[in-house]
N, CA, C and O atoms as a Tinker XYZ file with bonds, in Angstrom:
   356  protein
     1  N    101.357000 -121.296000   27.954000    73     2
     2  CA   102.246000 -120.448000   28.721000    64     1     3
     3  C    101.518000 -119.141000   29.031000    63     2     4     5
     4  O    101.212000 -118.396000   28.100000    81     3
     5  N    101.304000 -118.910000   29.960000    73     3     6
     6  CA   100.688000 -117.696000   30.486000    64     5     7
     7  C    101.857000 -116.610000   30.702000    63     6     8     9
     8  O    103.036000 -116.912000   30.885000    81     7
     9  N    101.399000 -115.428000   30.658000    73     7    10
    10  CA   102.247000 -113.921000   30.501000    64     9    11
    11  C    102.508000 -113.765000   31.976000    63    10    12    13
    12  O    101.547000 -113.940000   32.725000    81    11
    13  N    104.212000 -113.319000   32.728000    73    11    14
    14  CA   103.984000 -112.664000   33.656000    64    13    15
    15  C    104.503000 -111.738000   33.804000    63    14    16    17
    16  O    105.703000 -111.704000   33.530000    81    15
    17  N    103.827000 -110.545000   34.312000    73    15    18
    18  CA   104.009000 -109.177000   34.058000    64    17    19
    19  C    105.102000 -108.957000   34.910000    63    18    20    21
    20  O    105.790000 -107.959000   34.696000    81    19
    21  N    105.478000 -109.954000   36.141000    73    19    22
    22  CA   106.582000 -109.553000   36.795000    64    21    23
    23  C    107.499000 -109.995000   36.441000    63    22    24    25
    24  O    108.489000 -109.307000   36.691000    81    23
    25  N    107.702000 -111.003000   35.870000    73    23    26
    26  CA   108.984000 -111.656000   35.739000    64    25    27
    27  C    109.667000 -110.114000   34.123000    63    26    28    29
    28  O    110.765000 -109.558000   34.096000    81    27
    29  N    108.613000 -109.945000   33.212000    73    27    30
    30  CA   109.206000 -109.443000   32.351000    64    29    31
    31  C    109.495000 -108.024000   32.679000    63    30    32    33
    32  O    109.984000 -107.217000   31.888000    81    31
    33  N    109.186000 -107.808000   33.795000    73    31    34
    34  CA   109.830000 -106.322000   34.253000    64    33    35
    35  C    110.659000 -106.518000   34.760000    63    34    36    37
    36  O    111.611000 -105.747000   34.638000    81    35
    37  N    110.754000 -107.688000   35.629000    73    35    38
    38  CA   112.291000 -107.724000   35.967000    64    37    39
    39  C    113.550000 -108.030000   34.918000    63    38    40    41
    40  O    114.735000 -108.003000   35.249000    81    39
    41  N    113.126000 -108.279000   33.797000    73    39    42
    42  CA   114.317000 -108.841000   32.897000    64    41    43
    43  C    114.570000 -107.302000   32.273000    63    42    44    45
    44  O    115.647000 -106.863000   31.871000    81    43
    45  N    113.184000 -106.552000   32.306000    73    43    46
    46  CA   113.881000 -104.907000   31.517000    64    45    47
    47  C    114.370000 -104.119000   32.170000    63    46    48    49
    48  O    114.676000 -103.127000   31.509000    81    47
    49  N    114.729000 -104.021000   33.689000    73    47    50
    50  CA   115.010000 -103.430000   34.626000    64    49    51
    51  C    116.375000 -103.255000   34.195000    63    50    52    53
    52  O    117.164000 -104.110000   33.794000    81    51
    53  N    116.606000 -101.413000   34.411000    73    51    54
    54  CA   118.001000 -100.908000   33.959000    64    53    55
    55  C    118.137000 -100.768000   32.272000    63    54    56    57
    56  O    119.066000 -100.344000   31.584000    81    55
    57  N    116.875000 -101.282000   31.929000    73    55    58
    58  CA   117.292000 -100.960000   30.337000    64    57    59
    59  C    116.425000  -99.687000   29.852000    63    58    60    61
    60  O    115.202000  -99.599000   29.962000    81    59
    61  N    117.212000  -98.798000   29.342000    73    59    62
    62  CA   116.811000  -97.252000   29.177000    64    61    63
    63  C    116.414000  -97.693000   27.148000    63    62    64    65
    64  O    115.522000  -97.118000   26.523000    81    63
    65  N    117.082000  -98.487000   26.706000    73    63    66
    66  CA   116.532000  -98.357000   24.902000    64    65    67
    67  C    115.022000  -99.077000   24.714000    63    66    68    69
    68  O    114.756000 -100.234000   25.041000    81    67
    69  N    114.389000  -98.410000   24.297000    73    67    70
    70  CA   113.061000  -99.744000   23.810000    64    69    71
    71  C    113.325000 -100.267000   22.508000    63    70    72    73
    72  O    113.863000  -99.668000   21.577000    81    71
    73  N    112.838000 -101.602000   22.529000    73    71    74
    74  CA   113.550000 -102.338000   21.651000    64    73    75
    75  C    112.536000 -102.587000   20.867000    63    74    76    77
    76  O    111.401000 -102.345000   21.276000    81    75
    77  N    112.790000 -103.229000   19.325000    73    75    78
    78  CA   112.410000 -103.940000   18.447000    64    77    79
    79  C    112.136000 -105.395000   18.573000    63    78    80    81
    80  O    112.933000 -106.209000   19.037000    81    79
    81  N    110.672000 -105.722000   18.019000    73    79    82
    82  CA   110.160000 -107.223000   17.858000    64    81    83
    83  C    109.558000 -107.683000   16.453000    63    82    84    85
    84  O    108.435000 -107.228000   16.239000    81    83
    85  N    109.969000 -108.311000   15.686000    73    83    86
    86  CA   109.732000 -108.576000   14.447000    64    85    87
    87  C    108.440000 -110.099000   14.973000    63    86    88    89
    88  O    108.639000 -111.095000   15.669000    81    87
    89  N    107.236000 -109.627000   14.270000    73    87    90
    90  CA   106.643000 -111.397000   14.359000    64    89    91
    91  C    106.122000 -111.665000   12.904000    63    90    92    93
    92  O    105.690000 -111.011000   11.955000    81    91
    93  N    106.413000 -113.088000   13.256000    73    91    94
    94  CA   106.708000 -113.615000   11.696000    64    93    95
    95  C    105.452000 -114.923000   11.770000    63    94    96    97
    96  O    105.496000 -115.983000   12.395000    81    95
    97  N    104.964000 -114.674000   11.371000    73    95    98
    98  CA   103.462000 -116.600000   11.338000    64    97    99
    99  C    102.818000 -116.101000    9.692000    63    98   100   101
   100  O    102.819000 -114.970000    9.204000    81    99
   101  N    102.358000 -117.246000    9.169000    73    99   102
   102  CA   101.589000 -117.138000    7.910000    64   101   103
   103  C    100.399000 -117.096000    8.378000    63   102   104   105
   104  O     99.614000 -116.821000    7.470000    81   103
   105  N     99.886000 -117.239000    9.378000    73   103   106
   106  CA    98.540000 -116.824000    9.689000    64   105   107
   107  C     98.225000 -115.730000   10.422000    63   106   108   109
   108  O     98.697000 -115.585000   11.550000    81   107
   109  N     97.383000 -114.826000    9.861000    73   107   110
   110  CA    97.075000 -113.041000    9.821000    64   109   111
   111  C     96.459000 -113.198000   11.465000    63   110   112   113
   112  O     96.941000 -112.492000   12.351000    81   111
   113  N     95.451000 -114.105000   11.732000    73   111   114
   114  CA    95.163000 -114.010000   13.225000    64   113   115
   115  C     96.067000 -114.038000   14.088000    63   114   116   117
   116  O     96.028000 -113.304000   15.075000    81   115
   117  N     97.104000 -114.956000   13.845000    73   115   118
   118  CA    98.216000 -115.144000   15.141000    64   117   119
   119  C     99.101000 -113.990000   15.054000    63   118   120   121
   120  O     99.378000 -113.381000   16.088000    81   119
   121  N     99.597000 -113.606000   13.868000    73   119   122
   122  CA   100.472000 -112.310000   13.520000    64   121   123
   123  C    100.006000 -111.080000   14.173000    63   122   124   125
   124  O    100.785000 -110.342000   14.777000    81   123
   125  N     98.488000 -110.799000   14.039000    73   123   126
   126  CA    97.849000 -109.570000   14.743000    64   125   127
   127  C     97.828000 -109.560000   15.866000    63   126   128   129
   128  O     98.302000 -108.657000   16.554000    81   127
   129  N     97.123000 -110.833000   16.395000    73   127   130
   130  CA    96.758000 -110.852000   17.908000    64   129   131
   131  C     98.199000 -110.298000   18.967000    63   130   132   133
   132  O     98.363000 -109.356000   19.742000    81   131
   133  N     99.069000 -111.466000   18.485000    73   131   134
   134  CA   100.607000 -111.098000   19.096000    64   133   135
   135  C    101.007000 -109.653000   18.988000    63   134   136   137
   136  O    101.765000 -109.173000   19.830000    81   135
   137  N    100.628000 -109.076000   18.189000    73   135   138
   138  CA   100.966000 -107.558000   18.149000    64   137   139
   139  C    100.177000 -106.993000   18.396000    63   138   140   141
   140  O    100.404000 -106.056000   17.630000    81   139
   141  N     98.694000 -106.537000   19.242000    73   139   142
   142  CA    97.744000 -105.866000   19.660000    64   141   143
   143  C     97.938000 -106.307000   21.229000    63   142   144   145
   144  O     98.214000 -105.524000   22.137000    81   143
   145  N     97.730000 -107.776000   21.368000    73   143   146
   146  CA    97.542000 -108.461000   22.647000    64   145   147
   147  C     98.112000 -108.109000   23.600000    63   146   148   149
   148  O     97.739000 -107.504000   24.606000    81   147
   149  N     99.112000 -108.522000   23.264000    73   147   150
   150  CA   100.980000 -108.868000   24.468000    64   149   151
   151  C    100.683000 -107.195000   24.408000    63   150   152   153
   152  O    100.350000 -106.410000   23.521000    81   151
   153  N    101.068000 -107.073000   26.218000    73   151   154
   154  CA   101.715000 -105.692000   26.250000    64   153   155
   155  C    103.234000 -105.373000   26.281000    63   154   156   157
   156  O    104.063000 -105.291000   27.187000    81   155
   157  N    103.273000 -105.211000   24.808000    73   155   158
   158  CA   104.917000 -104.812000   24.467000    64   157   159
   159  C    105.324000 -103.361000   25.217000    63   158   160   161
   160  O    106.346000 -103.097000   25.850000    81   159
   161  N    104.456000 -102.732000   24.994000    73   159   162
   162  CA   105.496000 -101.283000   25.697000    64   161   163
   163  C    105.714000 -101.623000   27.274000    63   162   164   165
   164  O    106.755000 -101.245000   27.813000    81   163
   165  N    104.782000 -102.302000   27.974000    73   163   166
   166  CA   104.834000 -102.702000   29.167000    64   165   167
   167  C    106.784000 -103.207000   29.644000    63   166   168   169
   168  O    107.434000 -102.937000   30.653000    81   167
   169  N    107.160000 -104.000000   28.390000    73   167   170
   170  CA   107.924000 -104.882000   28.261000    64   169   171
   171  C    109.431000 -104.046000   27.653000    63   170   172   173
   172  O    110.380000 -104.718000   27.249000    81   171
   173  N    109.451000 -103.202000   27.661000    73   171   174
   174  CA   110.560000 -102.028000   27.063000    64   173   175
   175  C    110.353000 -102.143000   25.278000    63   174   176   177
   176  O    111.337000 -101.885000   24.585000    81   175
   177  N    109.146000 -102.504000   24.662000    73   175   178
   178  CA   109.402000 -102.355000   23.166000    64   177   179
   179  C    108.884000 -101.192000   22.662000    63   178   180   181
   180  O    107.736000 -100.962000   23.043000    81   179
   181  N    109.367000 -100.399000   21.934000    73   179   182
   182  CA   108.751000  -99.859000   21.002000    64   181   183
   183  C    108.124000  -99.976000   19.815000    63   182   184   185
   184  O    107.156000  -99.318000   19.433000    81   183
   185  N    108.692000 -100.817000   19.247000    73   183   186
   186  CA   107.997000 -100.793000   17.731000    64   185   187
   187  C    107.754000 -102.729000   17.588000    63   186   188   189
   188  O    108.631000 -103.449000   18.065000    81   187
   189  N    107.043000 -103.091000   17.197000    73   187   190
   190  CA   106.483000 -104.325000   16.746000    64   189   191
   191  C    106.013000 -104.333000   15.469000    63   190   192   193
   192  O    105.055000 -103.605000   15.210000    81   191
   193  N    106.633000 -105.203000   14.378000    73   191   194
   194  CA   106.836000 -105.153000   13.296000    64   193   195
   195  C    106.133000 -106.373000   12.897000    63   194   196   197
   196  O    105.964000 -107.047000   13.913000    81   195
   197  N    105.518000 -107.110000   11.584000    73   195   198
   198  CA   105.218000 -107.999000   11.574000    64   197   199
   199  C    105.515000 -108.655000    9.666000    63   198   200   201
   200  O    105.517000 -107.850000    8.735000    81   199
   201  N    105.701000 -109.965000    9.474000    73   199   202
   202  CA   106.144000 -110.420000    8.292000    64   201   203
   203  C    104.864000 -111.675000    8.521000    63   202   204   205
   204  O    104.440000 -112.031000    9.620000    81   203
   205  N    104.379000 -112.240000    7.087000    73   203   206
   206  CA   103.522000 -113.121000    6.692000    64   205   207
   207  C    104.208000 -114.260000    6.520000    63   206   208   209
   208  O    103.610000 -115.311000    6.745000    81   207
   209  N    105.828000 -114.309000    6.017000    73   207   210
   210  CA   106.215000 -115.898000    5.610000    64   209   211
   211  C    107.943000 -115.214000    5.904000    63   210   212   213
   212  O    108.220000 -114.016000    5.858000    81   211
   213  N    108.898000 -116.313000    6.191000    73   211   214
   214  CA   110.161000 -115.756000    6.145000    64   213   215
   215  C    111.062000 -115.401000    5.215000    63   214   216   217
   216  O    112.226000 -115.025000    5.347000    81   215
   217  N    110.114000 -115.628000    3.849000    73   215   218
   218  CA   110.879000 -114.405000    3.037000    64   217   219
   219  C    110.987000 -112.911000    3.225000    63   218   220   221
   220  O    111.973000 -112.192000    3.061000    81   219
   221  N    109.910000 -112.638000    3.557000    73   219   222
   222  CA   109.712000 -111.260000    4.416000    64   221   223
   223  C    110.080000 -110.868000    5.380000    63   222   224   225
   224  O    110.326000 -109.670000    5.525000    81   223
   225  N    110.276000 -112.008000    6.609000    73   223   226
   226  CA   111.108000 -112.159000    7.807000    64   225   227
   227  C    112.524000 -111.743000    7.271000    63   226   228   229
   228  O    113.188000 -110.924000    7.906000    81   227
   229  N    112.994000 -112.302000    6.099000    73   227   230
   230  CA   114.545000 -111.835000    6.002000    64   229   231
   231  C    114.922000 -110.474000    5.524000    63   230   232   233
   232  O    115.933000 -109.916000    5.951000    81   231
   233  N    114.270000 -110.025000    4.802000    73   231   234
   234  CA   113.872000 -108.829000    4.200000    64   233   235
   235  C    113.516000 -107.597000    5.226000    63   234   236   237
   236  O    114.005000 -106.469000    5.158000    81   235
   237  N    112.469000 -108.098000    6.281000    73   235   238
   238  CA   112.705000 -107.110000    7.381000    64   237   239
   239  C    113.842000 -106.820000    8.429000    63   238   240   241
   240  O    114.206000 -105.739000    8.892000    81   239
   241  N    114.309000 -108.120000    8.676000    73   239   242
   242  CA   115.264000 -108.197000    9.434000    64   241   243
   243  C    116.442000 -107.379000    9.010000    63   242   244   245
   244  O    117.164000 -106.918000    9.894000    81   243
   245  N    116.783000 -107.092000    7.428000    73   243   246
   246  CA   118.073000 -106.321000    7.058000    64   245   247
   247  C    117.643000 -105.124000    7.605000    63   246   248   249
   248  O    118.337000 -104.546000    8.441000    81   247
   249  N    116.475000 -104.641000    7.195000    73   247   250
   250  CA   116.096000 -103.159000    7.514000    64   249   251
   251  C    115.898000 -102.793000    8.711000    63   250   252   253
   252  O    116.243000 -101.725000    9.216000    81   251
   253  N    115.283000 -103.750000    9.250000    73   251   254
   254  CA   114.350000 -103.138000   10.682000    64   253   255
   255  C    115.710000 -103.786000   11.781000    63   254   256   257
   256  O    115.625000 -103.229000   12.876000    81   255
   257  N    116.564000 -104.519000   11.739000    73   255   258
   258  CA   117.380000 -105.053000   12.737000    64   257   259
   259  C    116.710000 -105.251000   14.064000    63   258   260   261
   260  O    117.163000 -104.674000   15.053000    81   259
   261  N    115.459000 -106.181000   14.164000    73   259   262
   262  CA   114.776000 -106.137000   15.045000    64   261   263
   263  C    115.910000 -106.981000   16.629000    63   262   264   265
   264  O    116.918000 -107.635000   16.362000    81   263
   265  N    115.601000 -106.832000   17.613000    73   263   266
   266  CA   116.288000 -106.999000   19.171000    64   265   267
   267  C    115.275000 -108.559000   19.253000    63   266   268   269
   268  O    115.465000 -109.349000   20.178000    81   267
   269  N    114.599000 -108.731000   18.556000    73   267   270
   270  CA   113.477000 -109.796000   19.166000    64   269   271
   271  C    112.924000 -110.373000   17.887000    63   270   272   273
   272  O    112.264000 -109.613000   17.178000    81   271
   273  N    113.145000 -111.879000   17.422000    73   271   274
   274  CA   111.800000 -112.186000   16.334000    64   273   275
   275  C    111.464000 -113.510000   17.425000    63   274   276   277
   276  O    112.109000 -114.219000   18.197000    81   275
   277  N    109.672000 -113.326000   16.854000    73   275   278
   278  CA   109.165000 -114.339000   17.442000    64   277   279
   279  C    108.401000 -114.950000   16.310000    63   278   280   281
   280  O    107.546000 -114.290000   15.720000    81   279
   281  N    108.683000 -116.212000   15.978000    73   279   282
   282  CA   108.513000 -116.673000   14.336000    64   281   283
   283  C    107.808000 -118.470000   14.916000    63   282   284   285
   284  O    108.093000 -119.243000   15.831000    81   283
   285  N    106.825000 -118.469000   13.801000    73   283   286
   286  CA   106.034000 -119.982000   13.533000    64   285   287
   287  C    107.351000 -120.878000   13.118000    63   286   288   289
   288  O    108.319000 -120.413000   12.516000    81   287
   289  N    107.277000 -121.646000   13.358000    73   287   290
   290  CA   108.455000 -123.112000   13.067000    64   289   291
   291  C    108.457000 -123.275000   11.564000    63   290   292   293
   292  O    109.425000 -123.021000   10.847000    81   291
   293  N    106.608000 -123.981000   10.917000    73   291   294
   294  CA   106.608000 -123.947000    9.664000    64   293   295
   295  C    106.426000 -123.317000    8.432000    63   294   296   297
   296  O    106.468000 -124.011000    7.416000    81   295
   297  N    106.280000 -122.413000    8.374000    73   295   298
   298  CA   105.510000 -121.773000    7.196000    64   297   299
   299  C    105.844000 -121.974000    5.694000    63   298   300   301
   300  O    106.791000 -122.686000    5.360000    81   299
   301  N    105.052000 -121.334000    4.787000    73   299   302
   302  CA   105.148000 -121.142000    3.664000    64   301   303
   303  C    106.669000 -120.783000    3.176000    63   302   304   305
   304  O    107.577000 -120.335000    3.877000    81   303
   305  N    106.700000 -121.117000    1.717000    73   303   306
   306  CA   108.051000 -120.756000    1.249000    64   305   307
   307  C    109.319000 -120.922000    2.244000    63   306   308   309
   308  O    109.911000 -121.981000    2.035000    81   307
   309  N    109.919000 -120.071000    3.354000    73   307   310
   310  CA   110.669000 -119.994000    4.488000    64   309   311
   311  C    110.264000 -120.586000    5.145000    63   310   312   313
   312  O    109.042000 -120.493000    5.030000    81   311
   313  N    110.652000 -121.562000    6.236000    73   311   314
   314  CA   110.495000 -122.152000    7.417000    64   313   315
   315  C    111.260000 -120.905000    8.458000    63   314   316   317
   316  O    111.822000 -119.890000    8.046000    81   315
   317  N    111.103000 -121.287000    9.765000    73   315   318
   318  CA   112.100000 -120.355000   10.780000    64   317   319
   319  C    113.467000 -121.225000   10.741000    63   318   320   321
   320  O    114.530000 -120.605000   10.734000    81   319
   321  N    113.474000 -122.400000   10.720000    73   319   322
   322  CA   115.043000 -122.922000   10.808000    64   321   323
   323  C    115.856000 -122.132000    9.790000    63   322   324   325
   324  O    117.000000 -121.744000   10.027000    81   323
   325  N    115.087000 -121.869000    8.424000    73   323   326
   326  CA   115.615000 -121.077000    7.304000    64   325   327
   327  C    115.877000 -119.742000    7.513000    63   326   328   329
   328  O    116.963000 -119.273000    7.173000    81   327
   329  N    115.072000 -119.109000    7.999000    73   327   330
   330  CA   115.736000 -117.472000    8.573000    64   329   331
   331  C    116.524000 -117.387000    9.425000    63   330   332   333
   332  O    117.227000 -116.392000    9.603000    81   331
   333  N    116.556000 -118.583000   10.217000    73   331   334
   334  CA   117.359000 -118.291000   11.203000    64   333   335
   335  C    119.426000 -118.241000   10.397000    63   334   336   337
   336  O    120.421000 -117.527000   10.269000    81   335
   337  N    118.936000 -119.403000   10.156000    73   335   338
   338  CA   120.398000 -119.813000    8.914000    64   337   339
   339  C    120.739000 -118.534000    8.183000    63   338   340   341
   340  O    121.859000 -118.028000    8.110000    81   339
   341  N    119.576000 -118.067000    7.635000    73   339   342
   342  CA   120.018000 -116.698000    6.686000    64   341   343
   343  C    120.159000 -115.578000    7.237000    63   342   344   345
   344  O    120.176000 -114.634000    6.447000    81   343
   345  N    120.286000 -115.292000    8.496000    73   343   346
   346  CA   120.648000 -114.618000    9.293000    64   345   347
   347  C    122.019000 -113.835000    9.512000    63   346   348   349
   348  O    122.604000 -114.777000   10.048000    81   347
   349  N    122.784000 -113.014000    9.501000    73   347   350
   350  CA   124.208000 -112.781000    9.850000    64   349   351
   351  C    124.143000 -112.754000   11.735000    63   350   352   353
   352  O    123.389000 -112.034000   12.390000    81   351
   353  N    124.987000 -113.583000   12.204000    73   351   354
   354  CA   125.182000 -113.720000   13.572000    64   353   355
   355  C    125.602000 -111.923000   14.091000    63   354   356
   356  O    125.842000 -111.661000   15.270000    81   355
């Protein structure tokens, strides 16, 4: 999937808050890259947060109430089906 810079300006258009993105992978390359790479401020974010396994994913999520997680399917200890569940809607 390739990035497009237009389509995601059009989805932030009219939005004055910058938002929160939590990323969640057990692997330190994919976790970093996603948070250096992607141009988030481009995209209305401010802060990009990152967790190693979704025990930590849940743990950030109380605190940080991120607007956005972008999480690996399998990981260690937590899977994402599991954070997602432990989640409050």
């Amino acid at each position: 999937m390739q990035y497009d810079a237009d389509r995601w300006k059009s989805l932030k258009r009219g939005v004055a808050e910058m938002h929160k993105v939590l990323i969640v992978d057990d692997e330190k390359e994919i976790r970093e890259g996603l948070k250096t790479v992607f141009p988030w401020a481009e995209c209305g974010v401010a802060e990009v947060h990152t967790a190693e396994d979704g025990e930590e994913a849940l743990l950030l999520v109380e605190r940080l109430d991120p607007d956005v997680i972008v999480t690996d399917i399998k990981m260690n200890r937590i899977s994402a089906e599991n954070v997602g569940s432990g989640m409050d809607a």
